[in-house]
N, C-alpha and C positions, 0 to 999 in steps of 0.2 A: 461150563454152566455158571450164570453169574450167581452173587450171592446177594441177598436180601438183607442187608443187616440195619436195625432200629437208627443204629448214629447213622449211617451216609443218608437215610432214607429221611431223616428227620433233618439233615444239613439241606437237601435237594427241597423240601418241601418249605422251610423257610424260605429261601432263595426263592421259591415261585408265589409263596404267599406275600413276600416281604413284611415278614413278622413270625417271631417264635413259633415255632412248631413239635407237637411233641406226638410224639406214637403211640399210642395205648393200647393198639391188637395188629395181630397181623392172621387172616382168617382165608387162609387156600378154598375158593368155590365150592372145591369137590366134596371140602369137609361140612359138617352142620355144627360145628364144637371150636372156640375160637382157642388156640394155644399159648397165645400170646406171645408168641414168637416164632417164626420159622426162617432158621439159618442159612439153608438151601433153596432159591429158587429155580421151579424148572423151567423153562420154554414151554409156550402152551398153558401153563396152568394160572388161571387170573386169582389173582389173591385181594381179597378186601382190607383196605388201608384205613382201621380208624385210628382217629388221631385230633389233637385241637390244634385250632391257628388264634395266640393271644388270647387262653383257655376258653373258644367254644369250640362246641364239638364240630366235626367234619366225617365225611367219609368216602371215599373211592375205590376205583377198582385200578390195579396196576397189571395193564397184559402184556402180554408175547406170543410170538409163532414161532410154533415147533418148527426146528429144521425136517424134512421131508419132500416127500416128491410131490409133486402137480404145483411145481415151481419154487417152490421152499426152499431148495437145497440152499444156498448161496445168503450169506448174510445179506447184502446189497437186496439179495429179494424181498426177504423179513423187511427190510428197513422202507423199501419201495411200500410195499403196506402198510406200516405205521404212517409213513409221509401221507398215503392217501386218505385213509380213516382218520386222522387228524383235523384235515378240510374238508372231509365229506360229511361225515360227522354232524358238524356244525353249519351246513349248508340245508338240512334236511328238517323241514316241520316234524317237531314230535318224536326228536331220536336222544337218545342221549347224548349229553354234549363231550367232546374230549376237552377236557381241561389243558392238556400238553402233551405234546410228546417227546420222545428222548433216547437217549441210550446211554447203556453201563460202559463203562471204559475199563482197561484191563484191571483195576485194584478195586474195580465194583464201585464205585460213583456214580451217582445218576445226573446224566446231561442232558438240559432244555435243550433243542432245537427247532421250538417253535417259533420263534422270530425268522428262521431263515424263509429267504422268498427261493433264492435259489444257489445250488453247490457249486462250489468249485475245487479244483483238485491243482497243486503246486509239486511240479515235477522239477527235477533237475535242468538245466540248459548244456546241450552238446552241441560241437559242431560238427559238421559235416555236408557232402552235398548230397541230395536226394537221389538214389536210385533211379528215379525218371527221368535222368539226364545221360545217363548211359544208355536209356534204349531210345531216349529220345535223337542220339547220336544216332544209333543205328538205323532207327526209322529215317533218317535225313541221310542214311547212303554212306555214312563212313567206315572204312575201315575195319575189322573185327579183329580185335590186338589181344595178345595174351592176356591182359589186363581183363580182358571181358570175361574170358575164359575162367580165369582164374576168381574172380567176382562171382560166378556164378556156380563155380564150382563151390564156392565158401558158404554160400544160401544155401546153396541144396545139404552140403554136409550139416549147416547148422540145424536145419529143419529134422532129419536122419536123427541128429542129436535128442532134439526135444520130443519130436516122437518115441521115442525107445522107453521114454516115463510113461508107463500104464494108469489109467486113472484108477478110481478109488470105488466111485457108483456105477454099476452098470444102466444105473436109472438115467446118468446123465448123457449116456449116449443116445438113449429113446427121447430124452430134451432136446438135443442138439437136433437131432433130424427132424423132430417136431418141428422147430423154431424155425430151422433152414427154409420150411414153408410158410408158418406163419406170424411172424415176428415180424414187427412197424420196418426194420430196417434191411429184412430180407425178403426171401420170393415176392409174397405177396405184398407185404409193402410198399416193392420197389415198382409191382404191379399197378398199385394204386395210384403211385404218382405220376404215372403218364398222362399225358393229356392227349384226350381222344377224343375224335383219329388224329390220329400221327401219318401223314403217308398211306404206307401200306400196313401200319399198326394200327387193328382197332380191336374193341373188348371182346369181340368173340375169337380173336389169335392171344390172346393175353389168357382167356379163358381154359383155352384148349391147354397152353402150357403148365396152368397153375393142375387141371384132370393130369395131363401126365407127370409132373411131380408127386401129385399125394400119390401116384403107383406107386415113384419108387420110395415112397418112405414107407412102404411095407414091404417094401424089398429090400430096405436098410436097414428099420430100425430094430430085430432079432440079433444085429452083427453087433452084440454089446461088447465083445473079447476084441473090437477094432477100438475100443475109448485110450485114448492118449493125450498128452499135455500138446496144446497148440498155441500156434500166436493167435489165430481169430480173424486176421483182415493184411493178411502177407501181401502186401502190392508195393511197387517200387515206389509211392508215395510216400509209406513208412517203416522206408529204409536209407539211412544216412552211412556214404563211406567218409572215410577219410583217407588216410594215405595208405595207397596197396587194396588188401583188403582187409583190414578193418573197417569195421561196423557197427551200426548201433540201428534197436527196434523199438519201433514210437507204437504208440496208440492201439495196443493188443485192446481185442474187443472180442463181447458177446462169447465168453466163458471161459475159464482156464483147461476146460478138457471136450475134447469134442474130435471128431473124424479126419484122420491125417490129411484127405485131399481136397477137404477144405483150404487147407495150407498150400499144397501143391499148386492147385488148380488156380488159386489169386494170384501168383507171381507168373506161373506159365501162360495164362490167356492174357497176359499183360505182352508178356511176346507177339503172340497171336494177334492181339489187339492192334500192336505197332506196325507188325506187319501187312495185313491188310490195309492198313491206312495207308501205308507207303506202295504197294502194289496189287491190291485183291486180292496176293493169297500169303498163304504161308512160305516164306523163303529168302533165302539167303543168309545172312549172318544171325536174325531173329527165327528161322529157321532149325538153325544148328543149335543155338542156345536151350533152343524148346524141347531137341530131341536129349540131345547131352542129358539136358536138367532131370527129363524121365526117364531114361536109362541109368544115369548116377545115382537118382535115389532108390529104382531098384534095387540096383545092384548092393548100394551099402546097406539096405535095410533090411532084405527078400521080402520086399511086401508085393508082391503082386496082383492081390486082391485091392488094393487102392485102384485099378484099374476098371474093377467091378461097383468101386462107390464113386465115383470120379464125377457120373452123367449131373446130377443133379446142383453141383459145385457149382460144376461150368455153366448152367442154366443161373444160376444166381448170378454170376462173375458178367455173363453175357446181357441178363439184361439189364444192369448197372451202366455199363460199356457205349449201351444201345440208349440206353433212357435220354430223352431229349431234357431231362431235365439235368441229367448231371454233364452232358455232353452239347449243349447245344448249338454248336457250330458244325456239328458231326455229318460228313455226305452221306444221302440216305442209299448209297449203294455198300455202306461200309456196313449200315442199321441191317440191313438187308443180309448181308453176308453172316453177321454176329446170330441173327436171329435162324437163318439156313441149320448154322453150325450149331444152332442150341436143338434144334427140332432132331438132326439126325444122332447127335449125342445121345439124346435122352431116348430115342426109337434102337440105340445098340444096345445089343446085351454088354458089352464093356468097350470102355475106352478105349481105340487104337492109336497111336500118335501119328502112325505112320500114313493114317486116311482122313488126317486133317483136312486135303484142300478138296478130296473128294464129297467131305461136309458141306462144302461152303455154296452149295448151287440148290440149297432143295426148297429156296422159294423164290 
């Protein structure tokens, strides 16, 4: 919880007035009695800031959101809201105006970041070559060397790994399966950006898949004792080996805790993926990877029930796959195939790996 204290708060208000700034009250909303100071501030609770800029008087309000659910949980979301209400705000006839907005930094500072137009984030530099080059290998008919074996056995253990951390809220497992349908970047989302008709894609087959996912997220989102730490978007795009098998994992997205076969299901329909393209169905060396890779993480983890949350993964995974806008050189017998394989998934009571190619004909 940050703290409120007169000097940062009076160094912050300088800086934005550009001129002396001094504090005279500090007045919590909830109270009607100003104390003239309060030490602690909560989350949620707006406190009234008077105070003079080159002794005339001024006054404001300084807020925050409580961490909590209906999307709150996660700083990055609090901070998504202040970034909105900062330009909305002031875009609106007859609203109150935001003066700034900002954030306390860990010794309690208060930081402008109203000038910003837009974030950036400065990661480390690793090398390595991408995971889609291994199964790009095999989609082109080569070889399957213990090296793949061994690569793929190293994914699944690590996953095995990071699964085994149980999360913290059982709220954020009802987020995740929420969001898996309605989130700019998943189901529906990914729904939106088709462009229609596609072929044999049009709004009333997009419609139908988005009715049977909200099923299963009432068939998911009770299994809050399945919340575990994940990467968010496992595909061989980002994953980097280097020599052997070492690795390294880019661009974890859309939460730090969320449904393990989320994670499964992105690396394996990437299998699935290559291999269709290479022959219309599931087999051979992309084949064996696929079965291995679910049989290994069962095995080291006994989750079996991953098999029972799997359908609605693979419907995200698939229509990404499928989408002409992320694919678009893609043969429409492959679109055809992905979309087969999404309809009889989500129509099983669980996942079989073993009836994959018998998926792959139900349109």
């Amino acid at each position: 919880m940050p703290e409120l204290s007169k000097g940062r708060l009076e160094r912050y208000l300088t800086m934005l007035f550009h001129a002396p700034a001094a504090v005279t009250a500090l007045v919590p909303l909830r109270e009607t009695k100003a104390s003239g100071a309060t030490k602690e501030y909560g989350y949620g609770h707006p406190v009234k800031v008077e105070f003079t800029v080159d002794g005339m008087p001024r006054a404001a309000v300084l807020e925050t959101t409580s961490p909590g659910p209906f999307g709150h949980e996660h700083m990055a979301d609090r901070a998504r809201m202040m970034l909105w209400d900062h330009g909305a705000y002031n875009a609106l006839p007859r609203h109150v105006r935001s003066l700034d907005v900002g954030a306390f930094d860990r010794e309690g500072n208060l930081l402008s970041v109203a000038n910003a137009e837009e974030f950036f984030l400065l990661v480390e530099h690793v090398e390595g070559a991408g995971y889609v080059q291994d199964i790009a290998r095999l989609q082109e008919g080569a070889p399957l060397r213990d090296l793949d074996l061994s690569r793929a056995d190293a994914l699944c253990d690590y996953l095995a790994g990071i699964h085994s951390v149980r999360g913290p809220d059982p709220g954020l497992y009802v987020r995740k399966i929420r969001e898996l349908l309605g989130d700019g970047e998943c189901i529906m989302g990914v729904c939106d950006g088709y462009p229609l008709p596609h072929g044999f894609i049009t709004a009333t087959l997009l419609e139908e898949i988005e009715r049977r996912c909200l099923s299963w997220r009432w068939r998911l989102k009770g299994r809050t004792d399945r919340l575990r730490q994940v990467h968010g978007d496992y595909h061989p795009f980002n994953i980097l080996f280097r020599k052997g098998i070492d690795f390294t994992v880019l661009d974890r997205s859309r939460g730090e805790w969320g449904e393990p076969a989320d994670d499964v299901t992105a690396l394996t329909g990437n299998y699935l993926f290559a291999s269709i393209q290479a022959s219309g169905r599931l087999e051979g060396s992309l084949d064996h990877l696929f079965r291995r890779f679910w049989n290994r993480y069962i095995e080291r983890t006994g989750d079996v029930g991953i098999l029972e949350t799997a359908a609605p993964f693979f419907a995200f995974r698939c229509l990404v796959m499928a989408s002409p806008v992320w694919y678009p050189s893609l043969d429409d017998s492959v679109r055809r195939k992905l979309f087969s394989f999404l309809f009889s998934v989500l129509d099983a009571p669980r996942f079989e790996p073993g009836k994959v190619n018998g998926w792959l004909h139900a349109l």
